[in-house]
C-alpha positions in Angstrom: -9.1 12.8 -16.3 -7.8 15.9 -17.9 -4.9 17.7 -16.7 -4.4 20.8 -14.6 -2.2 22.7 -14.8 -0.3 23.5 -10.7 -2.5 26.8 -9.6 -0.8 29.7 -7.5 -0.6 28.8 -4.1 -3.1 31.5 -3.1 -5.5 29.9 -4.7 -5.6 25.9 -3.6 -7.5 24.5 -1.4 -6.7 21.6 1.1 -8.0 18.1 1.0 -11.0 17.7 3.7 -10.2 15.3 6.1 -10.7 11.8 5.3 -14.1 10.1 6.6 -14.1 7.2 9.3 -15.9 4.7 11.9 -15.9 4.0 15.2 -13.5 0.7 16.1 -12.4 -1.6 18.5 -9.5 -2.7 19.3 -8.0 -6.2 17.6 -7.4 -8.9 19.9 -3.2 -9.5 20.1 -2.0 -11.4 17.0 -1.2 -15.3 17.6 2.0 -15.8 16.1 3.3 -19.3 15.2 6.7 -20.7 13.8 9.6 -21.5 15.4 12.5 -21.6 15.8 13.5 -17.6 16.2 17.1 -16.4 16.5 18.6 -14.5 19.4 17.9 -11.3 19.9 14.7 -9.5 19.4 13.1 -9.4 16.2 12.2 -12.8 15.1 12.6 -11.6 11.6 15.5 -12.3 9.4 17.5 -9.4 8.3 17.9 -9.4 4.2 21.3 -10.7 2.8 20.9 -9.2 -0.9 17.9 -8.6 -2.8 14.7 -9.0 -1.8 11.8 -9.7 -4.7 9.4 -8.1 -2.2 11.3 -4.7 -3.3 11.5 -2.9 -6.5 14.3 -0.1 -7.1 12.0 1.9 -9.7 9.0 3.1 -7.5 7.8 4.1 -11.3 8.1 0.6 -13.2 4.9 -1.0 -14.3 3.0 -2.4 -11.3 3.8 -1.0 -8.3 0.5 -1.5 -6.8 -0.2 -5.1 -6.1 -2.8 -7.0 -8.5 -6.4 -8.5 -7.1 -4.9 -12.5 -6.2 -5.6 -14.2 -9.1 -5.2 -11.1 -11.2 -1.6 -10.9 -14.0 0.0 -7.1 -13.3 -0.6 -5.2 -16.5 1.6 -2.6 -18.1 0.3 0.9 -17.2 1.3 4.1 -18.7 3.4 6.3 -16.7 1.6 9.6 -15.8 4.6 11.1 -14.3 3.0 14.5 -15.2 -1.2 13.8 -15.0 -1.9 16.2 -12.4 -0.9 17.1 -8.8 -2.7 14.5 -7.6 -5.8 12.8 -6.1 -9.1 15.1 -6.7 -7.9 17.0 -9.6 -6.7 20.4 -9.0 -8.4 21.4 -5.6 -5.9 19.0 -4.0 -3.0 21.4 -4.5 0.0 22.0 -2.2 0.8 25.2 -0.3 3.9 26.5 -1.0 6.3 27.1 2.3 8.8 29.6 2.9 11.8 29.4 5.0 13.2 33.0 4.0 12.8 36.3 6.1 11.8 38.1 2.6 8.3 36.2 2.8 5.6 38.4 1.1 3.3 39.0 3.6 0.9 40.9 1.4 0.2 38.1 -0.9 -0.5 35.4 1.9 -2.3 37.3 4.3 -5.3 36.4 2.2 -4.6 32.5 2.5 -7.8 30.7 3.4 -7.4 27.9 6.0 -3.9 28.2 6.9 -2.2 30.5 9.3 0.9 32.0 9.0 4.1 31.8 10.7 6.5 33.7 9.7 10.6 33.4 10.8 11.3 34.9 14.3 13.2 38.1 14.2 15.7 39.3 16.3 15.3 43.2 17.9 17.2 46.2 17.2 19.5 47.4 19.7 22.9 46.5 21.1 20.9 43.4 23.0 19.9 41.4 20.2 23.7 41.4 19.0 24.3 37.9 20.8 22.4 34.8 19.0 22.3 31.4 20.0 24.8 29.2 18.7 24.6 26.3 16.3 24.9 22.8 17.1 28.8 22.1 15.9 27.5 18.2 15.0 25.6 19.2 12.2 24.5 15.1 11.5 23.1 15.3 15.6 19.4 14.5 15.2 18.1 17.6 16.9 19.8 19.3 14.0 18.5 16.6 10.8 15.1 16.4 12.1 15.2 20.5 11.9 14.5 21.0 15.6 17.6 23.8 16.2 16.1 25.6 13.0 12.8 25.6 14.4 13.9 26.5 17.9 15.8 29.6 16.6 13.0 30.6 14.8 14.3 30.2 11.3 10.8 28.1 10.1 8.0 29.9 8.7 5.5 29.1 6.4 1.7 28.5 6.3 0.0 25.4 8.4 -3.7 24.7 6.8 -6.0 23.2 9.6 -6.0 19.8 8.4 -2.1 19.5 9.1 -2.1 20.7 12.6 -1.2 18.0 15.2 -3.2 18.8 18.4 -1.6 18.3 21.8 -3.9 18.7 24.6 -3.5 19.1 28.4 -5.4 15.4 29.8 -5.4 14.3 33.4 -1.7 13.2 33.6 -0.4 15.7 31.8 -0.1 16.3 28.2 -1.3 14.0 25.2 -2.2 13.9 21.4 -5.7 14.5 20.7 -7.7 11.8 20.4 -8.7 10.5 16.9 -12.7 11.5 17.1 -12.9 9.1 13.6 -10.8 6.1 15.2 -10.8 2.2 13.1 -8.9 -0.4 12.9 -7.5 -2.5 9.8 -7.0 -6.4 9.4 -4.3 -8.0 6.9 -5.8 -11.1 5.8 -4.9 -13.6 3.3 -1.6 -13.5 1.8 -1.1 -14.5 -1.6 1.8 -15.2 -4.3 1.4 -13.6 -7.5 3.6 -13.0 -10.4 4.2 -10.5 -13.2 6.4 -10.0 -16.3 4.6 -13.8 -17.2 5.7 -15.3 -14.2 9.3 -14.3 -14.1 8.8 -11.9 -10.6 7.1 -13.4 -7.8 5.8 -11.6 -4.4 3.3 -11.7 -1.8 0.3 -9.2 -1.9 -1.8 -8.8 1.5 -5.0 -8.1 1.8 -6.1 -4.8 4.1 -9.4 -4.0 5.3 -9.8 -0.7 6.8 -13.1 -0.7 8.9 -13.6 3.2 7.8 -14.0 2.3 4.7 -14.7 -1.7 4.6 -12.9 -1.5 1.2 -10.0 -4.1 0.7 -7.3 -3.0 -0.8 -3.9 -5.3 -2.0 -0.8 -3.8 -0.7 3.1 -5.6 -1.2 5.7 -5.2 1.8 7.3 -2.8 -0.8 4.6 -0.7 -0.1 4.7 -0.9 3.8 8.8 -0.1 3.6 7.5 3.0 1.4 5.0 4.2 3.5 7.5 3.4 7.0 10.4 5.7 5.3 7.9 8.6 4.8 6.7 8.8 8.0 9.8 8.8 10.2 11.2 11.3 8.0 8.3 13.5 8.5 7.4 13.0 12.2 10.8 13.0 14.4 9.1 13.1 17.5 6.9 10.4 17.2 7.9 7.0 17.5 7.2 5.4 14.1 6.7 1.2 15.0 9.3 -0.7 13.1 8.0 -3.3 9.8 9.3 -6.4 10.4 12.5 -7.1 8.7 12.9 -8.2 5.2 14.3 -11.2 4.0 16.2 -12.5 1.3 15.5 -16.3 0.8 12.4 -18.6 2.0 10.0 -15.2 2.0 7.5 -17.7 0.1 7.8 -20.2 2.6 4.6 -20.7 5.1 6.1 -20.4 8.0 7.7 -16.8 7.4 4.6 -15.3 5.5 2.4 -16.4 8.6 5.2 -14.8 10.8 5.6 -12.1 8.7 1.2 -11.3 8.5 1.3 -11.5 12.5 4.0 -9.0 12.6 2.8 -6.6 10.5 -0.5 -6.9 12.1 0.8 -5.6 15.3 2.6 -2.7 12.9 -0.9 -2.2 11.8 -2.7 -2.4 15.0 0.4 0.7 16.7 -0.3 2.8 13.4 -4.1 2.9 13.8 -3.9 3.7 17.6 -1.6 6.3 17.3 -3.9 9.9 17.3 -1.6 11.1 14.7 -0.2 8.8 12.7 -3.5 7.5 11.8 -4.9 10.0 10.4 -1.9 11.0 8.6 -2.3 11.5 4.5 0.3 9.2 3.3 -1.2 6.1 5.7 -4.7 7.6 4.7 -3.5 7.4 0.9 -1.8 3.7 1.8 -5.2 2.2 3.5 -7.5 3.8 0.6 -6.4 4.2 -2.9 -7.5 1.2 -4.8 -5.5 -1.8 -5.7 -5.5 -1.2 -9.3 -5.4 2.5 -9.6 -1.9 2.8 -10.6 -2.4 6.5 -11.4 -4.4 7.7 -8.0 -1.5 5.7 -6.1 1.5 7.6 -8.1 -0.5 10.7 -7.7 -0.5 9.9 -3.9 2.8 9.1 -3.7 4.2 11.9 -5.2 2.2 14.1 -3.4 3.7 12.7 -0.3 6.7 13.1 -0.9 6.7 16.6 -1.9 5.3 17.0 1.5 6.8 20.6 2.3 5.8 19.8 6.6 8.7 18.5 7.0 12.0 19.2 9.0 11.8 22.3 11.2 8.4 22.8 9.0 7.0 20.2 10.8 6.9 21.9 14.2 4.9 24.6 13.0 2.1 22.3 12.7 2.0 21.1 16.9 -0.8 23.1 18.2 -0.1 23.2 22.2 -3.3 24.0 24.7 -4.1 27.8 24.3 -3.4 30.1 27.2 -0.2 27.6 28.2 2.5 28.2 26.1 5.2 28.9 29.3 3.0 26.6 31.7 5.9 24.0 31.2 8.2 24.2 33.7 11.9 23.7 32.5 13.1 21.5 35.5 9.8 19.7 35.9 10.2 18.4 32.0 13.6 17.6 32.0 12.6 15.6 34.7 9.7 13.5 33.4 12.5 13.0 30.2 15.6 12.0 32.2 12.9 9.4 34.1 11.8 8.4 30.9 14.9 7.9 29.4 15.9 5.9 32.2 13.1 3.8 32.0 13.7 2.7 28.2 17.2 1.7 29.3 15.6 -0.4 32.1 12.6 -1.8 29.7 15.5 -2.1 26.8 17.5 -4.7 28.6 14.8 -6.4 30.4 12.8 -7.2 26.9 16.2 -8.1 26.2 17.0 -10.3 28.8 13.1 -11.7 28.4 13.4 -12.7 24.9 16.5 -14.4 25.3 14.8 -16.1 28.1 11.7 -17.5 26.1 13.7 -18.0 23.4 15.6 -20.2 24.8 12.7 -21.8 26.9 10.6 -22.3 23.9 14.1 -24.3 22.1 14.1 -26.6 24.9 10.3 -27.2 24.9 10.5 -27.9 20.9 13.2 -30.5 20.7 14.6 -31.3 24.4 10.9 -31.4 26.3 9.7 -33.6 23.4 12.3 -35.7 23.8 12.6 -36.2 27.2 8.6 -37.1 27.3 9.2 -39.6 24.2 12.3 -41.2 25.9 10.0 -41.9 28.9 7.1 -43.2 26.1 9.3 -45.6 25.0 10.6 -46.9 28.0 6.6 -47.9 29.4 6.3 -49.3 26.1 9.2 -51.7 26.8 8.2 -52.6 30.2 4.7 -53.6 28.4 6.7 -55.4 25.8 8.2 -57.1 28.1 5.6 -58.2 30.7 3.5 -59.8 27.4 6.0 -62.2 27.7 3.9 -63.4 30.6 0.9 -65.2 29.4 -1.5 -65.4 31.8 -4.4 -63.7 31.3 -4.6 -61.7 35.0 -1.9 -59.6 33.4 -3.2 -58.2 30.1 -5.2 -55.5 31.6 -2.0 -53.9 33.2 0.3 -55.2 30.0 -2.5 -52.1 27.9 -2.5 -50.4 30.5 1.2 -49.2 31.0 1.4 -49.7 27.1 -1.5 -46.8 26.9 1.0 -44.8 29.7 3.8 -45.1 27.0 1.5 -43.6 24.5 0.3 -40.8 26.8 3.9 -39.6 27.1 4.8 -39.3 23.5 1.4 -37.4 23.1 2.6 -35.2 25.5 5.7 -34.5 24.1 4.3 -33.5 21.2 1.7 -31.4 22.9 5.0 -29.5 24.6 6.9 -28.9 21.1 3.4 -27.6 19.3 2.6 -25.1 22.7 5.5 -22.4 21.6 3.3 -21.1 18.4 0.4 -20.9 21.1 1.7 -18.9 23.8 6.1 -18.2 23.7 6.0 -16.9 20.2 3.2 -14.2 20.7 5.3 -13.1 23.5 8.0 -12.6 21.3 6.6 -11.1 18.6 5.3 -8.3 21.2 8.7 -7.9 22.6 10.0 -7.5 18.9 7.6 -4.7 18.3 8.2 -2.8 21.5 12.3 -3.0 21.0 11.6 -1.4 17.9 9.7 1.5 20.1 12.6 1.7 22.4 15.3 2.0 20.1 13.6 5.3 18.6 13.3 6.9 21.8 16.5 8.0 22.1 16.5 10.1 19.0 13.0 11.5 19.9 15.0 13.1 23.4 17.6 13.9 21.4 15.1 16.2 19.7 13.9 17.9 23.1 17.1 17.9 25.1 18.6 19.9 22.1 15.8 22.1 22.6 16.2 22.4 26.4 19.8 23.1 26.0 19.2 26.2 23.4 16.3 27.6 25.8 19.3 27.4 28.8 22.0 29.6 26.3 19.7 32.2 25.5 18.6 32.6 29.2 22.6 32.9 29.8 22.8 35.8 27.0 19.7 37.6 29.0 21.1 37.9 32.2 24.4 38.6 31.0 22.2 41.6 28.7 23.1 40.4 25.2 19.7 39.5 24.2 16.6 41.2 24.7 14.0 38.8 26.8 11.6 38.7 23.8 14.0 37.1 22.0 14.6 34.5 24.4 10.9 34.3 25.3 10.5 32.9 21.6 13.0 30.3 21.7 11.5 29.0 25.3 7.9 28.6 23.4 9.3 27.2 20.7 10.5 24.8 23.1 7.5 24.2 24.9 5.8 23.2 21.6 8.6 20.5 20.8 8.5 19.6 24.7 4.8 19.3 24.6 4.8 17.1 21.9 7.6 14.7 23.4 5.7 14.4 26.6 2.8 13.4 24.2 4.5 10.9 23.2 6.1 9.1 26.3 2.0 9.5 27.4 1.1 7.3 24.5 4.0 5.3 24.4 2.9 4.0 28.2 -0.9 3.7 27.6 -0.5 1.7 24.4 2.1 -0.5 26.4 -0.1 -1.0 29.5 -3.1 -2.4 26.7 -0.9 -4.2 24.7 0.8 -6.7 27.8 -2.3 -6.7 29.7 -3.7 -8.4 26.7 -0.6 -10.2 25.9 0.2 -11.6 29.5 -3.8 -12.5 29.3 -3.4 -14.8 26.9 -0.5 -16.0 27.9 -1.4 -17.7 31.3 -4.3 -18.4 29.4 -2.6 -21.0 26.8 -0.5 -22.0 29.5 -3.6 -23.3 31.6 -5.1 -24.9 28.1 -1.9 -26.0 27.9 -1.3 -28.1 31.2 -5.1 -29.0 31.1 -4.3 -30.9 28.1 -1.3 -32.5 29.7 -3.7 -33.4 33.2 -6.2 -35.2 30.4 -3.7 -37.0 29.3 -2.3 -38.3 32.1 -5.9 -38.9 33.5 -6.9 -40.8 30.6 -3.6 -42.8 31.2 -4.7 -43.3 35.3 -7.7 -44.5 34.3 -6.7 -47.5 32.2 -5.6 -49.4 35.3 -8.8 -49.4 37.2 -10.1 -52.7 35.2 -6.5 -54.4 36.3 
């Protein structure tokens, strides 16, 4: 490829939207291994380093080999272009300064301009609305307050805007019209640098493209970092955690491909985070392009929609940009957030329970059901001691009983993997969900609170309304969006323990079918005695 040099901003062009196909939901991952610790996430947490991570995003190899395949040494193109699609892929360049020249962006094809919201002439516009004193609060780091006071501007091509849209309970994210799904298959060891770094690579298969592609857990903790910085009002689903020793055991990479499965089955359903560029670039860019995935990376992050930026691109229902009622939202949020506290400590609670239920089933069950094996088994020992030949029948026959039992308590320690530990690895998920809610609010009450100063500052005539009129829309968009969110948030939860609670009572009747054959097989021994 040859290089090209960055052209002015008035003259790039975006990147079309990426192509897709129609899906259908996965079924719900079965998970297996057990034991899990306490406390939500079955996952480890790392204790040092992990060989699944890199610190140099830019060494050799940072895109996982083919299995079977040695990592080469690549050349770095740290400067080969601006990225995939040579120089029509170019960024637009933002402004957040009121000296923005108007003149030379007017032009801009496929992107609209928003420039910073002034304030009026006139004694009334003397008051402004005052800055959050916490200046680490998250309506303040996710750029919410400078997007509420009307300090972002900048140009928003189509392809970047986020579409909320007004559906029969209220408002939601615009549906993905290109939706697909992606499996993560196969999970294999490789090494590089002649074997002395090992990792696991895992194969993706996005059905919009039905191309596999190799990707590390490096690359998923990448990808996870870049899009909770950029979207703060979405709920980003947590990877599972990293760990620092037995990561190439079987046990924890099956555990480990289940529970990014589930990550991968939230991001695909999501309306906007899947058809985000960075997860686009993640699912896509082939395995052993080193130079396409450092193009795409970078380009990433030198995303300039982030921060207050990022609220320019939420595109809210036209003709209802004050159809929000103040009250009514910070209603629906203060029910929300109540809610997540309640779903928060029942997951909790829940998890602890199976957890502990599953423990008892793996080691105390089995035992139990062996201890009562072996005592039928010394009952049959010892009526062989009688020779006659009436009694052998019954002799096999609670001998067979004793056997039954030990099967069965073996058939208790094995059901965990089948039907607890799914449960658990939902649960897991979801408590990820929950703990990024309260951020998310943070965001939106923040907002509500600067819409309720400037309203003070009218009546008491030291704003003009049109001033305040700006901050309350500004609101509405970040209050649009939230309410987006808790919409999603519930649908993809009533799908996901429908299906999980399905299958569920449907092991457990496998389960204790398994256990009636037994114990039938067992009953029947004694009708030749």
């Amino acid at each position: 490829s040859t290089f090209h040099p960055p052209l002015p901003a008035q003259h790039q062009q975006p990147l079309p939207p990426p192509a897709a196909e129609p899906f259908q939901l996965p079924p719900p991952p079965v998970a297996s291994g057990y034991p899990f610790p306490y406390g939500g996430s079955p996952y480890q947490p790392s204790q040092g380093s992990d060989d699944d991570w890199d610190d140099d995003w830019d060494d050799s190899s940072t895109v996982a080999d083919e299995p079977g395949v040695l990592a080469s040494s690549y050349p770095d193109y740290e400067n080969a272009g601006l990225g995939v699609g040579g120089p029509a892929s170019g960024r637009y360049r933002l402004s957040t300064r009121s000296d923005l020249s108007l003149s030379s962006r007017g032009s801009q094809p496929g992107a609209h301009l928003h420039p910073p919201a002034g304030g009026g002439g006139g004694a009334k516009s003397s008051a402004t609305v005052s800055r959050n004193l916490n200046r680490f609060s998250t309506f303040v780091k996710s750029g919410g307050e400078a997007f509420v006071l009307g300090e972002a501007s900048g140009f928003v091509k189509d392809g970047d805007k986020l579409c909320v849209v007004l559906g029969p309970h209220g408002p939601e994210w615009q549906e993905n019209p290109y939706p697909f799904q992606c499996s993560i298959e196969d999970p294999t060891k490789q090494t590089k640098f002649k074997g002395m770094k090992s990792y696991i690579a895992y194969k993706l298969v996005p059905s919009h493209t039905g191309q596999q592609v190799h990707r590390r857990y490096k690359h998923f903790d990448w990808l996870y970092g870049r899009l909770v910085e950029k979207f703060p009002v979405i709920s980003v689903p947590h990877l599972p955690e990293k760990q620092a020793t037995g990561r190439f055991e079987e046990d924890f990479i099956s555990k480990r491909r289940k529970g990014l499965a589930w990550w991968m089955d939230h991001m695909c359903s999501h309306p906007v985070l899947a058809q985000c560029d960075a997860f686009q670039h993640f699912l896509t860019c082939p395995s052993t392009d080193e130079k396409a995935w450092k193009q795409g990376k970078r380009k990433a992050e030198k995303d300039e929609m982030v921060g207050a930026n990022f609220f320019l691109t939420i595109s809210v229902p036209a003709g209802h940009p004050a159809s929000l009622d103040l009250q009514e939202v910070e209603s629906q949020v203060d029910g929300f957030k109540s809610f997540t506290k309640k779903m928060d400590e029942s997951t909790i609670h829940l998890n602890q329970t199976v957890n502990e239920f599953a423990r008892k089933q793996v080691t105390g069950f089995k035992k139990e059901y062996q201890k009562v094996g072996h005592s039928f088994r010394g009952l049959s020992q010892a009526f062989e001691m009688d020779q006659q030949a009436f009694s052998v029948g019954l002799n096999q026959a609670i001998a067979f009983t004793g056997e039954a039992y030990d099967a069965i308590g073996e058939l208790f320690a094995d059901q965990p993997r089948q039907d607890l530990d799914p449960v658990m690895d939902l649960l897991a998920l979801y408590q990820g969900h929950l703990a990024n809610f309260p951020d998310i609010i943070h965001v939106q009450k923040g907002a509500l609170t600067k819409v309720k100063e400037s309203k003070r500052h009218v009546e008491e005539g030291k704003m003009e309304a049109q001033k305040a009129d700006g901050i309350q829309d500004r609101c509405n968009i970040i209050s649009f969006a939230t309410l987006a969110e808790i919409h999603h948030f519930h649908k993809i939860r009533v799908r996901d323990f429908k299906s999980q609670m399905q299958h569920f009572l449907q092991q457990q009747i496998l389960f204790f079918q398994k256990v009636t054959q037994k114990l039938e097989e067992a009953l029947h021994k004694y009708d030749s005695v």
